[in-house]
C-alpha beads as a LAMMPS data file, in Angstrom:
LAMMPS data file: protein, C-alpha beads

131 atoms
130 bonds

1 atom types
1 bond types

-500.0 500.0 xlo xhi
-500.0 500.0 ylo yhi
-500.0 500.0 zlo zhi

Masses

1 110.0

Atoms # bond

1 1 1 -185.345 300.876 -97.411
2 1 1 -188.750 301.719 -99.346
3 1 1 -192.070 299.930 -97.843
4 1 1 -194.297 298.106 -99.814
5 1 1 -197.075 299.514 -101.676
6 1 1 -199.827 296.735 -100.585
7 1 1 -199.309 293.545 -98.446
8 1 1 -200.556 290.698 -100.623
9 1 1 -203.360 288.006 -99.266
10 1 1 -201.220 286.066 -96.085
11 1 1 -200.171 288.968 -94.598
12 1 1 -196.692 289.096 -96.047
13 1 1 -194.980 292.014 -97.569
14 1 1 -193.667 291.900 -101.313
15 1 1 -189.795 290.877 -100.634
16 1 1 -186.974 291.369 -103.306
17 1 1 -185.668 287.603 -104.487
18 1 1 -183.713 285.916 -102.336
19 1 1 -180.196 286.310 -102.052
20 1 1 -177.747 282.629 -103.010
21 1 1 -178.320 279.866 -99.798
22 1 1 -176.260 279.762 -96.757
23 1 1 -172.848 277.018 -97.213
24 1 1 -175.462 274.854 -94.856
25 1 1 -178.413 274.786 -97.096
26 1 1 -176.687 273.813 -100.372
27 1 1 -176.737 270.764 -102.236
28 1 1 -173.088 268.767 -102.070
29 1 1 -174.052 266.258 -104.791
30 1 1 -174.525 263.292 -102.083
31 1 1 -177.865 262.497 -102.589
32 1 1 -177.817 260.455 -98.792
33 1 1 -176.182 263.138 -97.656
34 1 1 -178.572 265.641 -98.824
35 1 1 -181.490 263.523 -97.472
36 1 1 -179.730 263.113 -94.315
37 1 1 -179.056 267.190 -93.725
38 1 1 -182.789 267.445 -95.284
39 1 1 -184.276 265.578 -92.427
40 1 1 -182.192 266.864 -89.448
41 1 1 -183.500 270.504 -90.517
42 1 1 -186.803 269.105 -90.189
43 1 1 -188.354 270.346 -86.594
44 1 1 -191.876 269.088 -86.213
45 1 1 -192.909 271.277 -82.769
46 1 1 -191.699 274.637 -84.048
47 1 1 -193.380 273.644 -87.588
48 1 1 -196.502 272.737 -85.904
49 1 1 -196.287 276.305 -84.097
50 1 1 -196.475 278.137 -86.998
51 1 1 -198.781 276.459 -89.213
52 1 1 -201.431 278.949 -88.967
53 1 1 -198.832 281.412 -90.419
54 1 1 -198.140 280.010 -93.807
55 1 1 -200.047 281.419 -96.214
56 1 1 -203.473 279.116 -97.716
57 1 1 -202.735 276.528 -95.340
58 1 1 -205.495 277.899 -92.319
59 1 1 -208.543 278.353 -95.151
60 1 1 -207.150 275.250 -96.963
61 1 1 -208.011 272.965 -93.759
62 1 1 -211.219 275.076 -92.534
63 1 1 -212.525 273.563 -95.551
64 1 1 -211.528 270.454 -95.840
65 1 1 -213.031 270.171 -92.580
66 1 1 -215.732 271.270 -93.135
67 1 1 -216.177 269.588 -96.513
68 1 1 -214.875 266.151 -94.954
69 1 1 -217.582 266.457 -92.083
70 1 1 -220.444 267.102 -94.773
71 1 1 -219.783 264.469 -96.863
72 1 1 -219.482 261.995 -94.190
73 1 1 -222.264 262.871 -92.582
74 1 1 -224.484 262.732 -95.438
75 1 1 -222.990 259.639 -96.713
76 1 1 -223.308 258.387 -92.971
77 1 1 -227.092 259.239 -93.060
78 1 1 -227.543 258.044 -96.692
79 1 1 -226.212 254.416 -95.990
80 1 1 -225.826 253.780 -92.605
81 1 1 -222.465 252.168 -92.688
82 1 1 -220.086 254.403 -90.362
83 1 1 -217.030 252.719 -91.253
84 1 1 -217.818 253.788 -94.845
85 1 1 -219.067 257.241 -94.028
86 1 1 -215.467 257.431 -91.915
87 1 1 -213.112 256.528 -94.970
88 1 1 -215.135 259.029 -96.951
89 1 1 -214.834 261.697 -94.439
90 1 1 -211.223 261.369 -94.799
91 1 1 -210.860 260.952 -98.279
92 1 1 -212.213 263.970 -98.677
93 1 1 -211.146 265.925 -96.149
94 1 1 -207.449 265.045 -97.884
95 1 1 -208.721 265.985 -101.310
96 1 1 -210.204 269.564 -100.647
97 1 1 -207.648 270.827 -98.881
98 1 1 -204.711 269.940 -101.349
99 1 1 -207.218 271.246 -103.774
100 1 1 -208.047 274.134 -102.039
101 1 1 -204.055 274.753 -101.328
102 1 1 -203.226 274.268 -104.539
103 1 1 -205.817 277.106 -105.598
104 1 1 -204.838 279.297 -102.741
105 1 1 -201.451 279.145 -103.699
106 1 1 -201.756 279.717 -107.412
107 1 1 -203.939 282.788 -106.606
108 1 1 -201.015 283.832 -104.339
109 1 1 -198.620 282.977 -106.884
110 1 1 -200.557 285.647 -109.661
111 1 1 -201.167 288.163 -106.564
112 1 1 -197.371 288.543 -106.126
113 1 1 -196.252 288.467 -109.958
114 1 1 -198.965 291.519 -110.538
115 1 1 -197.414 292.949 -107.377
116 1 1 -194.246 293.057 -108.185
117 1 1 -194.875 294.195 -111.530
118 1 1 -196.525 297.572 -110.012
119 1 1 -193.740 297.868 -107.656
120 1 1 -191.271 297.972 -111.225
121 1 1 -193.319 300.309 -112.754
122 1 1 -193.898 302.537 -110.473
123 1 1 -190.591 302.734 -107.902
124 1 1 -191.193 306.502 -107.783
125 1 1 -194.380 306.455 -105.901
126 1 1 -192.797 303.707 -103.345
127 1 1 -190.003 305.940 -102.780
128 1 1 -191.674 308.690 -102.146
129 1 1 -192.226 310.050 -97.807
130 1 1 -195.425 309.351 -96.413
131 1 1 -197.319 311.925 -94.243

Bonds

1 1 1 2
2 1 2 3
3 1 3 4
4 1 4 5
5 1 5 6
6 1 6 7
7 1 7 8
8 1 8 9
9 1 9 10
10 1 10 11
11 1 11 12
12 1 12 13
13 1 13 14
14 1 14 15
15 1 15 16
16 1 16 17
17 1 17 18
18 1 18 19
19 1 19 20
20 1 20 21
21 1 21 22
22 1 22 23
23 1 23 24
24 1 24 25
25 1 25 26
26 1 26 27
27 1 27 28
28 1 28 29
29 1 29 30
30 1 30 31
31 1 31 32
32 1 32 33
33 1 33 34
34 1 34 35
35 1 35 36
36 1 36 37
37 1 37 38
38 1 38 39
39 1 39 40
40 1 40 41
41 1 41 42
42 1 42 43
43 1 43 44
44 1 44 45
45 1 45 46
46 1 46 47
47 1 47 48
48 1 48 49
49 1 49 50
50 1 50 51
51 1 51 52
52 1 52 53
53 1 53 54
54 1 54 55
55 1 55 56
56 1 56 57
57 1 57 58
58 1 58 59
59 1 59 60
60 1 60 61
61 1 61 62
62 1 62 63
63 1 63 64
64 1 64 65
65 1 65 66
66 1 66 67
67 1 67 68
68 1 68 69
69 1 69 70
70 1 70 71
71 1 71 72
72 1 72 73
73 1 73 74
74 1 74 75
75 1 75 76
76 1 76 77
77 1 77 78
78 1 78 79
79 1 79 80
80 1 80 81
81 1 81 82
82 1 82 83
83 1 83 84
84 1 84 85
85 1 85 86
86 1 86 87
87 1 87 88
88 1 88 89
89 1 89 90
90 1 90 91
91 1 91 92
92 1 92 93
93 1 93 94
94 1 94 95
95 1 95 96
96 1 96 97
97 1 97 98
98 1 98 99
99 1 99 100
100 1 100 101
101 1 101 102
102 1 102 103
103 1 103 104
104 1 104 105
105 1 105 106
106 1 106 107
107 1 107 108
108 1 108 109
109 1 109 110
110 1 110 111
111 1 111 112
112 1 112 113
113 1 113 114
114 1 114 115
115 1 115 116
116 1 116 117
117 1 117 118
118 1 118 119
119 1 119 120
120 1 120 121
121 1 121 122
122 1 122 123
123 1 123 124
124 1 124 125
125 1 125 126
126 1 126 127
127 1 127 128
128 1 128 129
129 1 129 130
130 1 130 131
């Protein structure tokens, strides 16, 4: 098995496309059916567990955080009105972090496609022993 040349931003190694799903994980065609083995794959407390190991999603909510807090605190000190200040503290909490996920992730995205490409071009080097 060759190692990687570089591990990408999230910590992850550059893996080979996956292989075709598992009889389990395939679509039948049912859409109910789908939905229904959809939802009983969901597990919230191991999901929870390992949020702060998916990729973007740890930077994405540091600053929506921190971006929510700001803005409501400014908009709290500005007008006055906390219930105001609170809905916009929310709002855009929500907003920068999709944002900032959605960047995050299309940087990934580019990260791995340049990746891979120099693992393609140059599978002699990858193949070669380390000392």
């Amino acid at each position: 098995m060759s190692r990687p040349l570089n591990i990408p931003s999230g910590n992850s190694t550059i893996t080979p496309d996956p292989g075709p799903l598992p009889e389990e994980e395939r679509l039948t065609g049912d859409t109910w059916q789908d939905y229904k083995r959809a939802i009983k794959m969901i597990n919230v407390k191991d999901d929870f567990q390992n949020l702060g190991q998916t990729p973007c999603v740890r930077t994405s909510l540091l600053y929506g955080i921190g971006g929510g807090i700001g803005l409501g605190a400014v908009r709290a000190f500005a007008s006055g009105r906390i219930i105001s200040a609170s809905r916009w503290a929310v709002g855009s909490f929500a907003i920068i972090s999709i944002v900032q996920m959605e960047v995050c992730r299309a940087a990934r995205r580019k990260e791995l496609r340049t990746m891979r490409a120099i693992q393609e071009n140059f599978k002699h080097i990858s193949s070669l022993e380390r000392k």
